[in-house]
GUVEXTOR-282954 format. One line per 5 residues: for each residue z, y, x of C-alpha. Coordinates in steps of 0.02 Angstrom, whole numbers. Each point is the difference from the previous one (the first is absolute). Example, Ala and Ser with C-alpha at 12.3 -4.5 7.8 and 13.67 -1.06 7.14 Angstrom:
2
390 -225 615 | -33 172 69
REM end
This chain:
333
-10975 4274 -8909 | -158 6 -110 | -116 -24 158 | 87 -144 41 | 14 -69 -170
-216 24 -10 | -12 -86 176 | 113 -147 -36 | -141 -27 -161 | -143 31 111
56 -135 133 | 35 -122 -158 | -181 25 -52 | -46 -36 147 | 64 -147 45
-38 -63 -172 | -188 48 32 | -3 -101 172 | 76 -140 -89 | -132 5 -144
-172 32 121 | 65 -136 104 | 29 -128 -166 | -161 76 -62 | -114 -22 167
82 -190 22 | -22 -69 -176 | -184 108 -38 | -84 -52 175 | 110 -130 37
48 83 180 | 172 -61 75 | 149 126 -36 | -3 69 182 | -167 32 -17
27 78 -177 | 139 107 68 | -94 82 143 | -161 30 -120 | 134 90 -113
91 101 178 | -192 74 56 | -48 58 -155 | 176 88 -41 | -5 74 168
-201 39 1 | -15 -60 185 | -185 -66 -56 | 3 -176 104 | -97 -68 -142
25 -149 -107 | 94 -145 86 | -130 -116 -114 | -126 60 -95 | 30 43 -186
-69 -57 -169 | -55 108 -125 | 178 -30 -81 | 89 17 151 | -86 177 33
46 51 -170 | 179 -35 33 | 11 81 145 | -67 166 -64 | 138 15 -108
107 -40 149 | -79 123 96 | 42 124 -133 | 151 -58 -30 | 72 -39 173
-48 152 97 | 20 134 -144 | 191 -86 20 | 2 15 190 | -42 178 0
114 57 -121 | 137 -102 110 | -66 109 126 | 6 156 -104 | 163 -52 -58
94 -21 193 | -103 170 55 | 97 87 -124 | 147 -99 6 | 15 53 190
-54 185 -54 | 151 23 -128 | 107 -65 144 | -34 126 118 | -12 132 -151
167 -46 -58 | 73 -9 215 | -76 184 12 | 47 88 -155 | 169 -104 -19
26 84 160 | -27 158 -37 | 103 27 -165 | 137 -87 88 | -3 142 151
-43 127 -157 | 174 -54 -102 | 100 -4 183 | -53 170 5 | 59 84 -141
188 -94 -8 | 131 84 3 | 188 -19 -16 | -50 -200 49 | 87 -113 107
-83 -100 161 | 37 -178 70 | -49 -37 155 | -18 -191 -1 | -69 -119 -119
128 -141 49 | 114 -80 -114 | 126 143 -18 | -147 123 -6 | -85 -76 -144
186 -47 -85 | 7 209 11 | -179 33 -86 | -1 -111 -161 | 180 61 -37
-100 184 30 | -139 -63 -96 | 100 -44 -140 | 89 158 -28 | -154 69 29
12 121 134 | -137 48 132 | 12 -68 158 | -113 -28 150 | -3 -166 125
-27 6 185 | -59 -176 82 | -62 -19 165 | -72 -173 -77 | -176 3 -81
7 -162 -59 | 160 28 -74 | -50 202 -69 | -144 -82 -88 | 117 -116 -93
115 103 -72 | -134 140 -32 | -78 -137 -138 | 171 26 -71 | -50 192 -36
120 72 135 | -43 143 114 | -19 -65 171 | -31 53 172 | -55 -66 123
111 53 160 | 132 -20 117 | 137 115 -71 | 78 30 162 | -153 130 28
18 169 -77 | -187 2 -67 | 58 -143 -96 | 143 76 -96 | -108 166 -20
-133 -108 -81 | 126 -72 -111 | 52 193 -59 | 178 -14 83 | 11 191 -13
4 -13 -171 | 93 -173 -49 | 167 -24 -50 | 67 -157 96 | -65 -109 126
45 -195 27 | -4 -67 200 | -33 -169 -55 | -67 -88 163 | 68 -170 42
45 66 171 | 150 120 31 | -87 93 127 | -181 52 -111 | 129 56 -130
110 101 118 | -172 86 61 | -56 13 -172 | 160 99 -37 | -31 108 165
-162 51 -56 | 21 50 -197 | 160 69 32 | -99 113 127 | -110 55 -122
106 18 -155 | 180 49 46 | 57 -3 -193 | -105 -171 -43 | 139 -140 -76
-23 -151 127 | 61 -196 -36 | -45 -103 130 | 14 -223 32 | 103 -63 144
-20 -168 35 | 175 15 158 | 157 54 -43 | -6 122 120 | -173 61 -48
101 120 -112 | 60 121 91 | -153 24 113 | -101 44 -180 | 120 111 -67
2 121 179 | -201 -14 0 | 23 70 -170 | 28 -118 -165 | 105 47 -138
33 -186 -23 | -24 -164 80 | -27 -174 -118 | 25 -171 64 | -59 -124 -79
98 -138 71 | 129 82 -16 | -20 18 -170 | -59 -171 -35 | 157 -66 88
125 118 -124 | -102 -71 -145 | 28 -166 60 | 200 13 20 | 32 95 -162
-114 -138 -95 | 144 -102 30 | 148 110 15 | -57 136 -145 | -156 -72 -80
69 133 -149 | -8 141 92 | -163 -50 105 | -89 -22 -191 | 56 189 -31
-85 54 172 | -179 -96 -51 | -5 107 -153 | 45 171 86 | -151 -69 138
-119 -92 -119 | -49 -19 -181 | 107 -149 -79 | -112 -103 -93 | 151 -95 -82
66 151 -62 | -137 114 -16 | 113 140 92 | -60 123 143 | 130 123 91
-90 199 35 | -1 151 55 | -56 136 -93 | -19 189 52 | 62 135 -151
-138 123 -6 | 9 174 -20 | -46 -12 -201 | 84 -162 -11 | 113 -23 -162
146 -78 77 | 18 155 142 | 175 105 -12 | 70 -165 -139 | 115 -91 39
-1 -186 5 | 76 -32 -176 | -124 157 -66 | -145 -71 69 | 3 -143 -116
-94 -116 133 | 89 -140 -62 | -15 -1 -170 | -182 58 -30 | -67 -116 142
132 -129 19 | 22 48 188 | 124 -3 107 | 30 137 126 | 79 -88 167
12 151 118 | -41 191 12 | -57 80 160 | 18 177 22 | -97 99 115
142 61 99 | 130 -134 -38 | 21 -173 51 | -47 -145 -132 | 123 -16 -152
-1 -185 -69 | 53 -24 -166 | -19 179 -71 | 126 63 -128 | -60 67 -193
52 149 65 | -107 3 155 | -131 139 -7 | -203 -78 33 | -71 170 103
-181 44 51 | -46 -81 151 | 119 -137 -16 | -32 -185 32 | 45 -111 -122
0 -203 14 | -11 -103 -157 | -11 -162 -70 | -99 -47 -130 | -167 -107 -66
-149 66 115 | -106 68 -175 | 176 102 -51 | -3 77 181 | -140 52 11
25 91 -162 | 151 87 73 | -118 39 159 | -97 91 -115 | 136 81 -94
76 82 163 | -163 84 53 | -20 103 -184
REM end
């Protein structure tokens, strides 16, 4: 940004110095502007034609300091685009290599395989949280985008198992088949499925009957999103309520200033072996507890006081997003 900010100065000075030699040359020897102009072009460049007329003794004093002037400016233009394209390829190199130097040390990350709408829908939700994650996009044009964003990207076809070893697949926790074909995401499912039996897969269908062909190739769940656009289009008008109470368990509510989350109990957390009441969530954070998952038992909405808040229990909350992220913090210690 500062190279280009010197070389947007340089090429003002510049054309401010052609436009004062070739005022100077016309009025001082009286040559037409043309003439003037081209004078002013030679000298800046150094070609050496000579003078288009000969000078006076106070046109050769002018056009010293033009000399000195004009081409000091056109070689620090020059100096200016050399290193201009020099920080470029510095920056393309180096960017690079701490990008392939982070992909290698993540771990517990997640990997989407396609930068399309629903794959980049999928990152700055990831993004936000933050958690790591890794992007595979057979698109250069389209990597190099959202790499400016500061996202790991590869570039790949994720169908390929060299691919989704480069991305660390052995080590990630989830993987999103987000292809706009059916049929890259069903062989995208094929192939990490093949290398990571226990790896949690979601994968797009774009076909209703898309679904059942992903889950046998191997995915834990299948997403459509016209599907989903079309239930969120019904219930706007049948239970616009209801739908309001699914945007904030799926997205931050501005209006409100209300997130829904899940959050692990740790090991040393305070609330482990309490029960709801005991755990005083409520009243020291002003949060609401919605649901408790057990590891071994199915979801229970709308826990009791009396409910007992274990260690390695899921629990999903309400609350303001600063207030949960306190309570993230209180369930790790």
């Amino acid at each position: 940004m500062r190279t280009l900010r010197n070389l947007r100065i340089l090429f003002a000075m510049l054309l401010l110095l052609l436009a004062a030699g070739t005022i100077g040359f016309h009025f001082i020897e009286g040559w037409t502007w043309f003439d003037g102009l081209y004078m002013v072009v030679t000298t800046f460049t150094t070609i050496g034609y000579g003078e288009v007329h000969p000078l006076s003794q106070a046109g050769r004093i002018f056009n010293i300091f033009l000399i000195l002037l004009g081409v000091g400016n056109v070689f620090l233009i020059i100096g200016a685009l050399t290193q201009s394209v020099l920080e470029f390829e510095f920056n393309q190199v180096f960017g690079r290599r701490k990008m392939e130097r982070e992909i290698s040390r993540l771990t517990g990350h997640y990997i989407i395989c396609g930068a399309g709408r629903v794959g980049r829908s999928v990152a700055r939700e990831l993004a936000r949280k933050p958690v790591p994650f890794v992007i595979i996009e057979s698109d250069p044009e389209k990597a190099a985008k959202f790499a400016e964003e500061g996202w790991l990207i590869i570039v790949g076809d994720a169908t390929k198992e060299h691919a989704l070893r480069d991305a660390r697949i052995e080590h990630a926790a989830g993987l999103v088949a987000a292809s706009t074909t059916d049929a890259i995401n069903t062989y995208i499912v094929l192939t990490a499925r093949g290398l990571k039996k226990d790896l949690k897969i979601i994968a797009r269908a774009s076909e209703d009957d898309a679904e059942k062909h992903l889950k046998t190739a191997g995915a834990d769940s299948v997403v459509s999103p016209y599907n989903f656009a079309g239930y969120r289009i019904a219930h706007s008008f049948l239970r616009p309520n209801v739908l309001d109470f699914i945007e904030i368990a799926m997205l931050q509510n501005q209006e409100l200033g209300l997130e829904i989350e899940e959050i692990p109990i740790g090991a040393q957390s305070q609330f482990a072996n309490k029960t709801v009441r005991d755990s005083h969530i409520r009243q020291k954070l002003d949060v609401i507890v919605l649901a408790i998952k057990h590891s071994d038992q199915p979801m229970r909405f709308n826990p009791k006081s009396d409910d007992m808040i274990y260690v390695g229990d899921q629990i999903v909350v309400m609350g303001q997003p600063g207030r949960l992220r306190q309570l993230e913090q209180m369930a790790k210690t």
